[in-house]
C-alpha positions as CSV (number, residue, x, y, z in Angstrom):
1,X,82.9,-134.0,32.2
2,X,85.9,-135.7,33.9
3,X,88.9,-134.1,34.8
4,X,92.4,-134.9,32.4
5,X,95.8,-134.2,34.1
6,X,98.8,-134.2,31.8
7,X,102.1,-134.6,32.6
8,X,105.8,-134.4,31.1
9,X,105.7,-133.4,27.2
10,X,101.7,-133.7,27.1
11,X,101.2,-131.0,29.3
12,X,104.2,-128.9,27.3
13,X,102.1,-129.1,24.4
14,X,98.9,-128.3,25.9
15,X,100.3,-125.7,28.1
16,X,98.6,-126.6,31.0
17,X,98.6,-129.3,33.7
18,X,94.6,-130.3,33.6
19,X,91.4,-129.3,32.2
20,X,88.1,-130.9,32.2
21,X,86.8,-132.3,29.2
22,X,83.4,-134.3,28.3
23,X,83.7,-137.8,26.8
24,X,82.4,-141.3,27.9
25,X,85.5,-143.3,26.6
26,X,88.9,-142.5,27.1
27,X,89.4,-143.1,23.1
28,X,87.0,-140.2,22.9
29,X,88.5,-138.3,25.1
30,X,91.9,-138.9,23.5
31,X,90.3,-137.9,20.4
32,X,89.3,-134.7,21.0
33,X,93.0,-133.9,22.8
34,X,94.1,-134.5,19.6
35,X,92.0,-132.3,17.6
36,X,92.4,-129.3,20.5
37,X,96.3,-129.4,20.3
38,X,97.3,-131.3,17.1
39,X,100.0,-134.1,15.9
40,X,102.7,-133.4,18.1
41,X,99.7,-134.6,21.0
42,X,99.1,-137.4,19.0
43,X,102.3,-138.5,19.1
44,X,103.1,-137.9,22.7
45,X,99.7,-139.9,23.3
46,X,101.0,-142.7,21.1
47,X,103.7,-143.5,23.6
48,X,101.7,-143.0,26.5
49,X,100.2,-145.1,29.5
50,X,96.6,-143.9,30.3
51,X,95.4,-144.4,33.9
52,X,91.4,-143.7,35.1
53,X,91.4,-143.1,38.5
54,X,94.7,-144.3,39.6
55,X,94.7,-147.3,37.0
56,X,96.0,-148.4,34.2
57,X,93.1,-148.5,31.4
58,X,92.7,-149.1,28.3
59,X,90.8,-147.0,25.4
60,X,87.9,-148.6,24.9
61,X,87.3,-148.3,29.2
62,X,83.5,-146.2,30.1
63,X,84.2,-143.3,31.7
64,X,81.3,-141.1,34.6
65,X,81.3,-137.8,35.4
66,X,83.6,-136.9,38.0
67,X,86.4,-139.9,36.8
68,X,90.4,-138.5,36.4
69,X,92.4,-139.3,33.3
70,X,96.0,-139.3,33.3
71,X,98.3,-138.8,30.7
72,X,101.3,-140.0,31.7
73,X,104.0,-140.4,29.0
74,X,107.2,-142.0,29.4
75,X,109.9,-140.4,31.4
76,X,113.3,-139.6,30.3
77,X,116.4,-137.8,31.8
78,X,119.7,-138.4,33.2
């Protein structure tokens, strides 16, 4: 399991700021985001930066047990 922390509109969707969930790619991980809370997910994910423990990775990156995924989407406001 890692740990995935969502931010901004991702967590809006989810309705929840982080939640543990078992994959060993962030693609897969991604994926099954996307099947738990749907297209408007996917789209938020589309336009988002991904960062494993404190970096920026990309979705094909290996993920352990105990790694934290970020969802951080881009940031708007005035």
């Amino acid at each position: 399991m890692v740990l995935v922390k969502l931010f901004a509109q991702a967590a809006e969707i989810a309705a929840c700021s982080e939640l543990e969930v078992e994959g060993s790619t962030v693609s897969e991980i991604s994926s099954k985001l996307v099947e738990s809370y749907g297209d408007d997910f996917q789209t938020v994910l589309n336009s988002s930066q991904i960062w494993v423990n404190g970096s920026s990775a990309p979705f094909e990156r290996s993920l352990v047990e105990g790694d934290e995924v970020a969802v951080l989407p881009p940031v708007s406001g005035g």
